[in-house]
Each structure stands twice: as C-alpha cells, then as structure tokens.
C-alpha positions, 0 to 999 in steps of 0.5 A, spaced: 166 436 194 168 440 200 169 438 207 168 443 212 169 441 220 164 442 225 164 441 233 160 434 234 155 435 240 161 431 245 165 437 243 169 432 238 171 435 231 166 432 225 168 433 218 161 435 213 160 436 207 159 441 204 154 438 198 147 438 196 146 431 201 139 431 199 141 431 192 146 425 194 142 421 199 135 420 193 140 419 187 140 423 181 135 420 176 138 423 170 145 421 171 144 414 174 142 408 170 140 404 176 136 410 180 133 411 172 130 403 172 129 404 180 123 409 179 120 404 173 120 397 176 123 399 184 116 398 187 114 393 191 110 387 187 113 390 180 119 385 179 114 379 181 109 381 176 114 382 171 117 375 174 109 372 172 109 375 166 115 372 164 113 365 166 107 365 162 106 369 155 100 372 157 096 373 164 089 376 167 087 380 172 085 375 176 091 370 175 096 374 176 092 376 184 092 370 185 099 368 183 101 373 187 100 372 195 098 377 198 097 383 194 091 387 194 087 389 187 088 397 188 096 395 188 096 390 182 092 395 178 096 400 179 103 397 178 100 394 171 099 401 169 106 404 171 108 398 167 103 399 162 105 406 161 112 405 161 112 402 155 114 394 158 107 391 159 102 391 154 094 390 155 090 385 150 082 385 150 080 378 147 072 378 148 069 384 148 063 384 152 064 384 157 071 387 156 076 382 159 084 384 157 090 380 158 097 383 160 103 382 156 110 383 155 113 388 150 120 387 147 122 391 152 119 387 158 122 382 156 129 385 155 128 385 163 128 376 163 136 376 165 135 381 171 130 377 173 133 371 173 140 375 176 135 376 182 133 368 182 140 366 182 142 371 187 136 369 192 137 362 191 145 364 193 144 369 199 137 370 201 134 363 200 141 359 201 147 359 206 150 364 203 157 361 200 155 361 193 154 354 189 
C-alpha cells in the first residue's frame, strides 16, 4: 500500500492512499471467507429463515410468513430461492395437487446451527442484555 500526501480543504496535509479504495471499502469476495458467507446469508430476513428452519425440521410458506413478522411474500420467496439456489435449503413437494412443498435444510444449512446460535448468544449479551456478558 502507498501513502501519498495531499492538501486538506483547511490547508492541513492529509495522508491518502493511493490504493483501489473501491476494492478496499466492498471487500474482496474471492479472497475473504467472511465477505463470501455474506453474499449468501447477509441479507435481511435470511439469518431469521435459517433461524425458523432450524427450529423445526420442516416449514411451509405460509408458516414460515407467519413466523416472521413483517416480511412481505415477494421478499421471503426470494430469499428462500437464493437459499435454495445456494444449496442450504431444500424444497420438498408432499401433495401434488394442488402443488404444496415444504423447506428444509441440506447438511449444509444445517452446518450453519453454531452461528446461529453464536448470534443468539451475543444478542442476548449485547443487544438484548446490559452488555457486561453473563
């Protein structure tokens, strides 16, 4: 990384640098594990999907719409077909007419149950509690 020095607007010298900012400031997806996860399961509501399917083996549409306070259809449709598409939820079809599926976690939605439950614990510490840990 280079540092260059430039004027400030007061006059005062500032130092840049002299890098991709742009690369820097989004995150390298290739070469970060945690920005990679991100782009799967950083949306909002998907940690709360994974959270319900967690909870109970298996889920409907409408139960997991219920479940989740405040989101609309369009937005849980699509956040169970990224998932889906990640290879974490699965879609199960248990009448066929009319069609009606069910979602599921793969193995590797499940694999996803410590963070979950990382997040819980932290949440109950520092979001939920008075922030001194337990």
């Amino acid at each position: 990384m280079h540092a260059g020095i430039k004027l400030g607007a007061s006059g005062s010298k500032e130092a840049v640098v002299v890098k991709n900012q742009a690369k820097e400031s989004t995150g390298d997806v290739e070469d970060c594990p945690v920005a990679a996860a991100l782009e799967v399961i950083g949306e909002r509501w998907t940690l709360l999907v994974i959270r319900d399917l967690l909870r109970q083996k298996a889920r409907r549409f409408q139960d997991l719409e219920l479940s989740l306070e405040g989101i609309s259809p369009n937005t849980l449709s699509a956040r169970l077909k990224r998932l889906e598409e990640a290879g974490i939820v699965e879609r199960r079809f248990y009448e066929e007419h009319p069609p009606r599926a069910e979602y599921v976690l793969t193995d590797k939605g499940r694999a996803l149950g410590p963070i979950v439950l990382a997040l819980k614990r932290w949440g109950e510490t520092y979001a939920l509690g008075d922030g001194e840990g337990r």
